[in-house]
C-alpha positions in Angstrom: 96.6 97.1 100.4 94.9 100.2 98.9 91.4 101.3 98.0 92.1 103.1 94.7 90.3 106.0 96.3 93.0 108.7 95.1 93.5 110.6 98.3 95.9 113.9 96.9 97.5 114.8 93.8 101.5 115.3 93.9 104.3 115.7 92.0 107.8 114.1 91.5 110.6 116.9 92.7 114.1 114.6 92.1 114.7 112.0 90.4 118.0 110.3 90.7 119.3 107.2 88.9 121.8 105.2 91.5 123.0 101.4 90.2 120.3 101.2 87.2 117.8 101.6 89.9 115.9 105.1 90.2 115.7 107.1 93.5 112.7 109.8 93.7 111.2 112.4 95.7 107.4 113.1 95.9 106.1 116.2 97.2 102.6 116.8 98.5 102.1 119.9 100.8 99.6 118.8 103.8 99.1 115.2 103.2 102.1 113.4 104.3 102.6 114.6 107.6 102.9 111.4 109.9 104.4 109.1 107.1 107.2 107.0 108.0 109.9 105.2 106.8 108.8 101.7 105.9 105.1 103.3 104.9 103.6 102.1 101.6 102.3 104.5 99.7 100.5 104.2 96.2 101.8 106.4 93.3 100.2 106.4 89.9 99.3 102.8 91.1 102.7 101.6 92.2 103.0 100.7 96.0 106.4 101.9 96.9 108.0 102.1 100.2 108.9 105.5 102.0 112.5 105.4 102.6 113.1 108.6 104.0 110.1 111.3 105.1 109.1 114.4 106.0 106.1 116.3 106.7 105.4 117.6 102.7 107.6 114.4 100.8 109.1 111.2 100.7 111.9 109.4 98.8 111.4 106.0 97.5 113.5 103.4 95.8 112.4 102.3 92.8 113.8 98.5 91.2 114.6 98.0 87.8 111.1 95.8 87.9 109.1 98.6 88.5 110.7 101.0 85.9 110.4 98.6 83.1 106.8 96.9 84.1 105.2 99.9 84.5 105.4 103.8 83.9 107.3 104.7 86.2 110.3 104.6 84.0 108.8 107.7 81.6 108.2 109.7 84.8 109.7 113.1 84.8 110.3 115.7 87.4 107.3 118.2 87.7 105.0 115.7 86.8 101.9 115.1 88.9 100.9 111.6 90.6 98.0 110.2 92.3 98.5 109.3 96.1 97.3 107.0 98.4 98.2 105.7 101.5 97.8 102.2 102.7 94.6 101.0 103.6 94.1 100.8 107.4 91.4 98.8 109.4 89.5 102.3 110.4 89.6 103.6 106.6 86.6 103.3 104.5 87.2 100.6 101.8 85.1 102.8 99.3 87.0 101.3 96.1 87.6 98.2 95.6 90.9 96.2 96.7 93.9 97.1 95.4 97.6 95.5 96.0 99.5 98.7 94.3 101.8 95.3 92.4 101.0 96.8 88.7 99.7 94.3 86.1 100.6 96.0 83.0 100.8 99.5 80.7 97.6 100.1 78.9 96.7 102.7 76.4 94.3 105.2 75.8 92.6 104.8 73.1 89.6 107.2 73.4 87.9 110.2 75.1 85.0 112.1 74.9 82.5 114.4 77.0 78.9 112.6 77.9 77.1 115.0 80.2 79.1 116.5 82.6 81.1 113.4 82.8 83.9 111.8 80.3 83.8 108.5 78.7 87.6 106.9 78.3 88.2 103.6 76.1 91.6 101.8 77.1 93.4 99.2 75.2 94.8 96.2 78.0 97.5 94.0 77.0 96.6 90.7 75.5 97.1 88.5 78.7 95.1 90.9 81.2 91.8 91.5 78.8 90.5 88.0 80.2 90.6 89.4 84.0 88.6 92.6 82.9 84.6 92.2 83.5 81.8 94.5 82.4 80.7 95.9 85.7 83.6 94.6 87.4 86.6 96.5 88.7 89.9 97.8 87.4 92.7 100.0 88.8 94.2 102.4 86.3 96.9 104.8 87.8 96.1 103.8 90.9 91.9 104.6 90.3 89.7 102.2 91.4 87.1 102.6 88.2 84.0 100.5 87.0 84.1 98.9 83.6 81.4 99.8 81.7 81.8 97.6 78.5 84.0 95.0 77.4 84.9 94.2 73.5 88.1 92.0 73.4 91.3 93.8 75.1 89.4 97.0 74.9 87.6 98.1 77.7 85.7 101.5 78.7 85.0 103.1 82.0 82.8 106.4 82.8 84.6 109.3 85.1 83.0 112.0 86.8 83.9 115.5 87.4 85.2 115.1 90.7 87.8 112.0 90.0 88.6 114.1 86.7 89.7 117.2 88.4 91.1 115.6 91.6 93.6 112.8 89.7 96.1 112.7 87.2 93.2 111.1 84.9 92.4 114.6 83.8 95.4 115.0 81.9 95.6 111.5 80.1 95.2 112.0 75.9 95.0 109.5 73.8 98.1 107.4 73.2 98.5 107.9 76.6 100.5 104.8 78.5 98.7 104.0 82.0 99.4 101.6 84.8 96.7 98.9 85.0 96.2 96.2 88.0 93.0 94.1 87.2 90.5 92.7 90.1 92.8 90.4 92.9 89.6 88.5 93.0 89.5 87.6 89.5 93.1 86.2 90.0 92.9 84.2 92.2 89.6 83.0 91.5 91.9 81.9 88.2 94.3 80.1 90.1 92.1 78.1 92.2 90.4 77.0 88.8 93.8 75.9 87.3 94.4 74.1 91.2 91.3 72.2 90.4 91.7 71.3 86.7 95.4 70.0 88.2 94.2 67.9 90.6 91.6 66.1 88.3 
């Protein structure tokens, strides 16, 4: 589990593809020291598994699944990620929670200054738009984010100067693809709902 409280900003240094899978290496000077093997770690929203670690990287495996479900298969070498490492019982949950399994690819479909923060409008596909709430939550690229307002499969969210400048968020243009993963509550609160209507 995560908090989608991006903790540093790294970057992909190999990527190799083995079998159809992919095999990559993320660097991040000062922040991974103490990861080890079998560590989840959160990139761009994707909980992967460190397979091999060092004090400034780690390799992880990534499955066919997660290259085509989400964008990890457009990633290229030199490109920057958000980071987080799994939650643990001491850290502060100050997002919301987050299982780092990616929903779907989104799109941006709009962004603009207000004040000295940004304004972003993304597009959800069809079968997540009915898990996304106004004032509810919603992970994009890992970000735990507030939805501001709701209008079918389009949603928009506010972001301030300091999630700008310290995640990959900063960089995203319209037409931009991003990995989405709607509220685990609003899931299951779904299923539980469909358990009842069952039983009836």
């Amino acid at each position: 589990m995560f908090t989608g409280i991006i903790e540093a900003l790294g970057h992909i240094e190999t990527i190799d593809s083995v079998g159809g899978d992919a095999r990559m290496r993320f660097v991040a000077p000062g922040y991974l020291a103490g990861v080890q093997v079998g560590d989840s770690i959160a990139v761009n929203g994707c909980c992967l598994t460190a397979t091999d670690c060092s004090d400034d990287a780690f390799w992880a495996d990534l499955s066919g699944e997660t290259l085509n479900l989400t964008t990890a298969g457009t990633w290229r070498v030199g490109e920057p990620v958000n980071l987080e490492r799994a939650l643990t019982p001491a850290k502060p949950l100050g997002g919301h929670l987050v299982t780092g399994h990616v929903d779907g690819i989104g799109r941006v479909l709009e962004r603009y200054e207000d004040a000295r923060s940004w304004r972003f409008r993304f597009e959800a596909p069809e079968g997540l738009a009915r898990y996304i709430a106004r004032k509810g939550s919603v992970c994009i690229d890992g970000v735990s984010l507030t939805v501001n307002e709701v209008e079918g499969a389009r949603f928009g969210v506010n972001i301030i100067p300091h999630t700008l400048s310290h995640t990959t968020l900063g960089a995203r243009a319209v037409g931009d693809r991003v990995n989405l993963e709607v509220d685990l509550v609003a899931r299951y609160l779904e299923r539980l709902l469909e358990g009842r209507t069952d039983a009836v």
